[in-house]
C-alpha positions as CSV (number, residue, x, y, z in Angstrom):
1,X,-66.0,-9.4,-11.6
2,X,-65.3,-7.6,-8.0
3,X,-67.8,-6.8,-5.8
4,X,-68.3,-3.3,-4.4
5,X,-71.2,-3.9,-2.5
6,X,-74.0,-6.6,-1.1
7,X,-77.1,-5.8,0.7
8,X,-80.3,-7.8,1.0
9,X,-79.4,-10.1,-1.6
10,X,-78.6,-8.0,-3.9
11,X,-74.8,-8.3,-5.4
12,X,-73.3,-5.1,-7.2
13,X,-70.1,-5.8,-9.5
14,X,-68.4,-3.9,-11.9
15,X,-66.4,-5.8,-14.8
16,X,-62.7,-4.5,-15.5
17,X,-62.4,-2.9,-18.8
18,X,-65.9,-2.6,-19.5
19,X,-67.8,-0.4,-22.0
20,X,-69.3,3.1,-21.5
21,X,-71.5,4.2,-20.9
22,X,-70.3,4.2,-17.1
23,X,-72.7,1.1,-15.5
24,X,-72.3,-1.7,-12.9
25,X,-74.4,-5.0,-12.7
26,X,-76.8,-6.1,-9.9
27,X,-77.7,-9.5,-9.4
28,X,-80.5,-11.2,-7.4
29,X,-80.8,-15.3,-7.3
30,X,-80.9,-15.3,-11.1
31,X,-82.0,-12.0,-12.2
32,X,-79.0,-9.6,-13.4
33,X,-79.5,-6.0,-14.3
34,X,-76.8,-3.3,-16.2
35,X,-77.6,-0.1,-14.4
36,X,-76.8,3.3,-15.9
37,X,-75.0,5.0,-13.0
38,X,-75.9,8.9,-14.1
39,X,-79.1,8.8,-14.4
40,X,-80.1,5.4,-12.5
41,X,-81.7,3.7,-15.7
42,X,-81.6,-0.1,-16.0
43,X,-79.4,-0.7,-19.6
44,X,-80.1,-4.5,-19.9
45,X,-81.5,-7.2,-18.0
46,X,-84.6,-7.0,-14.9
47,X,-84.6,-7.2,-11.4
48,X,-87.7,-7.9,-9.4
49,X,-89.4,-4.6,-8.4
50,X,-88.6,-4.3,-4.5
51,X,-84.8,-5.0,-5.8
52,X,-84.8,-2.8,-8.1
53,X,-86.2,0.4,-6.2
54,X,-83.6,-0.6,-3.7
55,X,-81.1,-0.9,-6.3
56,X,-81.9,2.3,-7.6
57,X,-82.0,4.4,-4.3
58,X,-78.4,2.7,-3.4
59,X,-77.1,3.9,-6.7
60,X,-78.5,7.7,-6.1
61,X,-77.1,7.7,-2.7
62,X,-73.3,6.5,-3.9
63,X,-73.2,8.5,-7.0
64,X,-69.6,9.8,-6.9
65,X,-68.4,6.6,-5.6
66,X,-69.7,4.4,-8.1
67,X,-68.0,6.6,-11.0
68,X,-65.0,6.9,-8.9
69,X,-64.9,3.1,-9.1
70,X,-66.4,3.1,-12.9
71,X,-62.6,5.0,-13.9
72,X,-60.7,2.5,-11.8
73,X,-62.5,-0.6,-13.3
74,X,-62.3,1.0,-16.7
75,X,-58.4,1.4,-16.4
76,X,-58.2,-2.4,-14.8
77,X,-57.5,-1.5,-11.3
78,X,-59.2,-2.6,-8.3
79,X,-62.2,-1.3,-7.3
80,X,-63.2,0.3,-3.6
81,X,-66.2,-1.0,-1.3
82,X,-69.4,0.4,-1.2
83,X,-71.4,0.8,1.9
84,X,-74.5,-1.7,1.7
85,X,-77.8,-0.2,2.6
86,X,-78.8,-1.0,6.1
């Protein structure tokens, strides 16, 4: 599972050759979240609430990147970074 991006804690992966619709998990110490990338919803799992809003603001700011990344994961080739937040 690469990593695009970590910030705070907060680890954001994308699986190759995952399923629509276009997502990437977030994890935190034990708590893991699928979050919907075009509309920012959380598909499965929980993150704490702090994590989550920062999760959620990260993913409106790199919009086009993540689904740039989505179509490279979904084809089974590398992934690009991700600025954290700072």
């Amino acid at each position: 599972m690469p990593e695009v991006s970590n910030f705070y804690g907060i680890r954001i992966c994308f699986y190759f050759l995952d399923h629509n619709p276009p997502h990437f998990h977030a994890e935190y110490g034990t708590f893991k979240a699928l979050v919907d990338i075009q509309d920012g919803a959380v598909i499965r799992g929980h993150l704490p609430g702090k994590q989550l809003k920062l999760v959620l603001a990260w993913c409106e700011i790199h919009r086009e990147e993540l689904l740039k990344n989505w179509e490279l994961a979904k084809s089974g080739n590398p992934v690009n970074p991700i600025n954290p937040l700072i």
